[in-house]
N, C-alpha and C positions, 0 to 999 in steps of 0.2 A: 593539859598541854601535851603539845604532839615529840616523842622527844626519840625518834625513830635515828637519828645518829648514834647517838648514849647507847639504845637497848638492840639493837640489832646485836653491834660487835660483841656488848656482854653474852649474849646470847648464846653466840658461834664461839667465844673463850671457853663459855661452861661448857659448853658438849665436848670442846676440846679437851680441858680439862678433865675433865670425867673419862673421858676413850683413854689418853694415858694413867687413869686412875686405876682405870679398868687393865694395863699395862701392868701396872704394878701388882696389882693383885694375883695378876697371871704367872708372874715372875715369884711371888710368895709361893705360890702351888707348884712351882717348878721345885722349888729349893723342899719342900717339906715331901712329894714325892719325885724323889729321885728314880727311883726303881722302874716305877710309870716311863718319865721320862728315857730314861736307856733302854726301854724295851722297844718303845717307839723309836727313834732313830736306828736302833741296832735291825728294826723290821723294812725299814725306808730304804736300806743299802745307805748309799754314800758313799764315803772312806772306809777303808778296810776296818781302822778301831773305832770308830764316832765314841765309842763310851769315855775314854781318856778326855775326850776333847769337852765333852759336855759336863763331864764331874769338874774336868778346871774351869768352863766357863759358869756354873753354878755355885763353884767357891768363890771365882774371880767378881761376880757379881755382889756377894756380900748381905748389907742391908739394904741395897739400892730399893729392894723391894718396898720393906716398909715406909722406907722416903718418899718415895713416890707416892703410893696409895695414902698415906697422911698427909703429910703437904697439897697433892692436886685435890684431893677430897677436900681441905680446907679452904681451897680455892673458888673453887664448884661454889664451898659456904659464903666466900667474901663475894662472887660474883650477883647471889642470890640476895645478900645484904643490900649492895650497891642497887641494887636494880628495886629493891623495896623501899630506898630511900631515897631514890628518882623517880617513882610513879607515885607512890603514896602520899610523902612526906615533902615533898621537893627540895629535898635538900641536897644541888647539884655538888658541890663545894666538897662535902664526907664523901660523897661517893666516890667524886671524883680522885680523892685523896686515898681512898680505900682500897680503888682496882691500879694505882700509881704504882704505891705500894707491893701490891698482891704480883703485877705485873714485874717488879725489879727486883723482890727479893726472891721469889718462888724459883724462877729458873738456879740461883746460887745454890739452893736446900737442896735442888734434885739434880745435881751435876747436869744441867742445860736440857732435862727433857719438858719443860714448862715453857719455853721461848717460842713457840709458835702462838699455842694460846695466849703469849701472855701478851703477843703482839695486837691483839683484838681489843683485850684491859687496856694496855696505853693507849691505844685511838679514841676510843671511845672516857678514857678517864683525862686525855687531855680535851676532849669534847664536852666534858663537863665543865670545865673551867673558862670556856669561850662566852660569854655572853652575848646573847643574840638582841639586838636592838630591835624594839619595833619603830617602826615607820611614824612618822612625825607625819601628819597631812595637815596642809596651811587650807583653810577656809575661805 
């Protein structure tokens, strides 16, 4: 069955997903090298101190790191779920339930950096739930 509504969006979610996963990750290597970090801005010019500003905004960031890289990496996982239990298995209904899901709570985990992606999971996971009638032809 041709189900090119459903799989396109999940599609475009996952790589979404994943590019901020890829976000977060980059955000983890900021915080573990600092050092890296201030030497590179301190070489780029800018503001007279960039290094004050960059040590607060690496503490001000926190664990956003690892929120991000867990959560949208788990997302990436429920994308690839959904999409193996709409081609495989046809079961629109979980999937659809699945990327619902993935799409309303993921932005909440990672303070809103999930809501673009996640806009692709709700199109496509209330496109799972639409029943597509066929054509009745009278004889």
């Amino acid at each position: 069955m041709n189900r090119k509504l459903e799989v396109v969006p999940i599609i475009l979610g996952m790589i979404g997903y994943a590019i901020f996963s890829l976000a977060g990750v980059g955000i983890i290597w900021m915080q573990n090298n600092k050092a890296k970090v201030l030497d590179f801005f301190a070489e780029s010019g800018g503001s007279q101190n960039p290094s004050a500003e960059i040590s607060e905004m690496l503490n001000g960031i926190g664990n956003q790191g690892w929120m991000m890289a867990i959560f949208l990496g788990v997302s990436v996982m429920a994308g690839l779920a959904a999409l193996i239990l709409i081609q495989k298995y046809q079961m629109k209904k979980a999937a659809g339930m699945t990327l619902l899901l993935t799409a309303v709570i993921v932005p909440f985990l990672t303070s809103g950096s999930g809501i673009i992606p996640g806009v692709f999971y709700l199109i496509s996971g209330v496109a799972c739930f639409i029943e597509k009638k066929e054509p009745h032809y009278i004889v």
